[in-house]
N, C-alpha and C positions, 0 to 999 in steps of 0.2 A: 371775404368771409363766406361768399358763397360758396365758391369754391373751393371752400376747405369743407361743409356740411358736405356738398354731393361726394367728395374725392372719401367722406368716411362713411358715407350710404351704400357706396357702390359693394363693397364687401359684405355687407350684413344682405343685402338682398340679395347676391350670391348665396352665399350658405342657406337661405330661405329655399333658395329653387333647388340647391343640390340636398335636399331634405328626403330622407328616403320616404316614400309612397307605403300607406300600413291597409295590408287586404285584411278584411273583416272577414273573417270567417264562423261561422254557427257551424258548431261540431257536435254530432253525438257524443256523449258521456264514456261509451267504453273508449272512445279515442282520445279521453284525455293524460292516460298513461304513455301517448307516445305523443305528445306537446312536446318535449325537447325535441328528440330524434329528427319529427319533421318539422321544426321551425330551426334547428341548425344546418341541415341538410340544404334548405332551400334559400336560405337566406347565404349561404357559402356560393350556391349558386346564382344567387342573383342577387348582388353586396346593395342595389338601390332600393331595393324591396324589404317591407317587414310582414310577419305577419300576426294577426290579434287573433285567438281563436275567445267564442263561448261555448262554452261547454254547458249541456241539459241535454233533456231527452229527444229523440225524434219528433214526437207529436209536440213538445212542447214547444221547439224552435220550428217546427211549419206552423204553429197559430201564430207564435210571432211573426213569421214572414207574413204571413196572410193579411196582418196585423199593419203593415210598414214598415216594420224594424229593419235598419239602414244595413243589411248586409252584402258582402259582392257573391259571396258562394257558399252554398251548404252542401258541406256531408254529413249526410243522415246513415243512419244503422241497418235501413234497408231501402227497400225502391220502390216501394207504396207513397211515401211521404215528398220524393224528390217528384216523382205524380202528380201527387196532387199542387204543386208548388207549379210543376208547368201545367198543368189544368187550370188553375186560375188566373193563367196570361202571365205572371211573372218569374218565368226562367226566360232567360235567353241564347236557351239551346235544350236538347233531349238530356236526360240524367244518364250519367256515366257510372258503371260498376269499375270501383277501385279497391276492393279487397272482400274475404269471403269472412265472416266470422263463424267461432266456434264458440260453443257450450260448457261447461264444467260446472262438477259438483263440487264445492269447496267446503271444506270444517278447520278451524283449530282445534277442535274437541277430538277426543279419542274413539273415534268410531272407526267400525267393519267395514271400510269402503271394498276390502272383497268380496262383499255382499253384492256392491254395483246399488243400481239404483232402490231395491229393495229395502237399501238399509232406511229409505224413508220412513215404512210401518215401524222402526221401531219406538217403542213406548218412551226410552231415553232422547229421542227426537221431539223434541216440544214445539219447534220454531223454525219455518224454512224461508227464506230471505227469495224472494223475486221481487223482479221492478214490474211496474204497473202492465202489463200487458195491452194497456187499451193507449198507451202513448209510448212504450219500450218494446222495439222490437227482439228485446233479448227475452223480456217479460213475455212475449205472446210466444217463443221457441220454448220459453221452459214449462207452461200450461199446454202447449203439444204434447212435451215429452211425458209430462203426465198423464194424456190421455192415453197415448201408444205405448205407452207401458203397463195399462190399468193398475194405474195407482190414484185415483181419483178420491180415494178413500182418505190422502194425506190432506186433502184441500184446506181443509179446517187448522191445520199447523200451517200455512200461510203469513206471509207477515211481507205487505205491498212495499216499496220504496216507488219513491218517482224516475229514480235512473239506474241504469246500470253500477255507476259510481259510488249512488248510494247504499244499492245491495253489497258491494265490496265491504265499504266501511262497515254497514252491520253485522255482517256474517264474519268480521274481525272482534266486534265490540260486543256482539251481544247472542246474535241466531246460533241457533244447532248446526246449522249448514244452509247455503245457498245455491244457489244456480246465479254462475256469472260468466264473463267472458274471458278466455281463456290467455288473451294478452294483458290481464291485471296479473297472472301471474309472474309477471316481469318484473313488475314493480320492486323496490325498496322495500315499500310496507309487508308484501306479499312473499317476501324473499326467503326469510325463515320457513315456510310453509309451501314450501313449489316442489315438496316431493312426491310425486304421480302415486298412487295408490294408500300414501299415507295419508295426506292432506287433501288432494284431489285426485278424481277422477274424469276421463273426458266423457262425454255422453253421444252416444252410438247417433251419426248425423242421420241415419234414416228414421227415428223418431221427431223429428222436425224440419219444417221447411227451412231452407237454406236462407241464411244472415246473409243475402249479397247485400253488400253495403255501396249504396250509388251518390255521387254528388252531382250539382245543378248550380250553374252560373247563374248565380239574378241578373234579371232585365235591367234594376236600377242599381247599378254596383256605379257607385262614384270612381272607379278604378278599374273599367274594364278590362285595359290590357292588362294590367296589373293582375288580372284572378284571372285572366286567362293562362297566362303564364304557372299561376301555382297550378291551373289543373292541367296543364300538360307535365309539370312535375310530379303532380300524383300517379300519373299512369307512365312515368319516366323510370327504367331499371334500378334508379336511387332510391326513390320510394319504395318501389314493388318490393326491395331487397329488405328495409325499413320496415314492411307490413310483416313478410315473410318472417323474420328474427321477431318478433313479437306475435307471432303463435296465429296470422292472419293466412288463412289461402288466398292463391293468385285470383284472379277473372278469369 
């Protein structure tokens, strides 16, 4: 009888160890429109591996880190945040730039985008959707571009989100226009509306500092080969190609 229990244990603890490994990844918010693209890409590549991302804002997932939340790796929306992450002892390695982001002005609404950024003074502009600047690095690109444009005058038509993600959704549901990132317009949701001059416009990158977007391996990643491996897929020509096709510049 014994040996009939161990001859039917030995299979199930098999399949426990052949159990694929799940990298926790903390994602900025604009990179949750390309969750398919890079979680079948890398998972094709490496069939033992899964990967979990969360999606929120930059500052929001470095006080988590800060905090102990069990992650292996974050990519953040810039390289202030992946800093300060290895400033306080838990990266375990320098942060890596994996793609460059860009800016856009978006509306459903029927406005003069041949105006360009001007068409913010208008009176028919009631409501302009940015993410928080002081935890979105998309949020702190689009209060540049208001200053180097002096248009400082629109401030008061403001209306904060906490992420990029969420600035999408509202400037679909409800704002006059936004400032978002320009690989939402990839999206499904955003598909109807991805025609350049009617629905958006890009925003001139020298009125803002550059979105390098860097990620940083944690010190306590339960899985270290494991996210090691996804970030050499990050900076792997399948990726790059992946950033690229959603509206990302190279490093």
């Amino acid at each position: 009888m014994a040996a009939l229990v161990l001859t039917l244990l030995v299979p199930v603890i098999g399949a426990a160890q052949e159990r694929p490994q799940t990298i926790r990844v903390a994602a900025a918010a604009n990179l949750s429109f390309l969750e398919g693209p890079l979680t079948a890409a890398f998972e094709k590549s490496a069939p033992s591996l899964r990967v979990q991302f969360s999606f929120a804002s930059s500052g929001a997932l470095t006080a988590q880190i800060l905090s102990g939340a069990p992650f292996d790796l974050f990519m953040s929306a810039d390289t202030s945040y992946p800093e300060k992450v290895e400033a306080a002892g838990l990266a375990a390695g320098a942060p890596s730039v994996y793609a460059i982001g860009r800016l856009v002005l978006f509306s459903t609404r029927r406005l003069d985008l041949s105006r360009g950024l001007d068409v913010l003074r208008d009176p028919s502009v009631r409501t302009i959707a940015v993410a928080n600047p002081q935890t979105a690095p998309y949020g702190k690109a689009a209060m540049e571009v208001l200053s180097h444009a002096g248009l400082d005058g629109v401030r008061s038509k403001l209306v904060y989100s906490q992420s990029i993600a969420q600035v999408v959704q509202y400037t679909l549901t409800g704002a006059d226009v936004g400032f978002i990132n320009q690989s939402a317009l990839f999206t499904h949701e955003l598909a109807p509306y991805a025609k350049q001059g009617v629905n958006w416009i890009p925003i001139n990158p020298s009125l803002y500092s550059p979105v390098t977007q860097a990620f940083v391996l944690l010190r306590d990643s339960k899985h270290p080969e494991a996210a090691r491996s996804f970030a050499r897929f990050l900076l792997s020509p399948a990726a790059q190609a992946i950033f690229d096709r959603y509206g990302y510049g190279s490093p």
